[in-house]
NULOKE-645000 format. One record per residue (C-alpha): residue number from 0; residue in one letter; x, z, y. Coordinates in Angstrom, 3 decimals. Example, Ala and Ser with C-alpha at 12.3 -4.5 7.8 and 13.67 -1.06 7.14 Angstrom:
# NULOKE-645000
  num  residu        c1        c3        c2
    0       A    12.300     7.800    -4.500
    1       S    13.670     7.140    -1.060
END
This chain:
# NULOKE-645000
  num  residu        c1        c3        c2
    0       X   -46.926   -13.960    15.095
    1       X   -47.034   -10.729    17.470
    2       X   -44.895   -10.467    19.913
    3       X   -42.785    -7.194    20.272
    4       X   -43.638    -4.887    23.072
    5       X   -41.081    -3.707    25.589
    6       X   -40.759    -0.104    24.311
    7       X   -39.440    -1.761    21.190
    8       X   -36.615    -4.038    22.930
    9       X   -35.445    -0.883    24.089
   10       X   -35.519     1.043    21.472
   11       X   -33.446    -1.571    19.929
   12       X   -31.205    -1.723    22.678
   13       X   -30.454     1.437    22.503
   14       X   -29.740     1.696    18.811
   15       X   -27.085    -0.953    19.202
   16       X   -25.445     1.037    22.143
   17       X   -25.500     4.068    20.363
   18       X   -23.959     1.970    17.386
   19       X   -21.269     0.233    19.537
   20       X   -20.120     3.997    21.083
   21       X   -19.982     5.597    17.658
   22       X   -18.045     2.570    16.230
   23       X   -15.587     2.757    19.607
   24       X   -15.417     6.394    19.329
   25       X   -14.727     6.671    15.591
   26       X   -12.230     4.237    15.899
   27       X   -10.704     5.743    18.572
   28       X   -10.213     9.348    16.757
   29       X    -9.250     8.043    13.357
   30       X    -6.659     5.463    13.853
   31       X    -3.487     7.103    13.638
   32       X     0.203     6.002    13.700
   33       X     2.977     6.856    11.432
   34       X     5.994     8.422    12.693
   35       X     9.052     6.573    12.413
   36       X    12.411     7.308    12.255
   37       X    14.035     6.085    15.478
   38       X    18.155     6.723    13.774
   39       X    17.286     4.621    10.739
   40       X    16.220     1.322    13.227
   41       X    18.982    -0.596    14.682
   42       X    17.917    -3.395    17.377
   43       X    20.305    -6.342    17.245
   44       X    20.394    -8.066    20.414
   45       X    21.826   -11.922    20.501
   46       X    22.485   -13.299    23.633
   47       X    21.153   -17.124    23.982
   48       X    22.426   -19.575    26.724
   49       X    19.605   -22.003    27.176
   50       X    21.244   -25.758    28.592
   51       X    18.257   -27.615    29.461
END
């Protein structure tokens, strides 16, 4: 069974590189989050006393 040459191992290292920075990028630019309406939320706070 051949072995590959060098050229190729880079070649293929450089496809997956190229493949991980599209992947990041397009991730990047097409996540999006949905506005939310901040009057609508309320936060109820309770206060805890820990007695160890």
């Amino acid at each position: 069974m051949p072995q590959m040459s060098p050229l190729s191992w880079w070649m293929l290292f450089l496809y997956f590189i190229l493949l991980l920075i599209l992947f990041s990028i397009m991730n990047y630019y097409i996540f999006f989050y949905l506005p939310q309406k901040t009057e609508s939320t309320n936060i109820i706070t309770k206060s805890m006393n820990w007695k160890w």
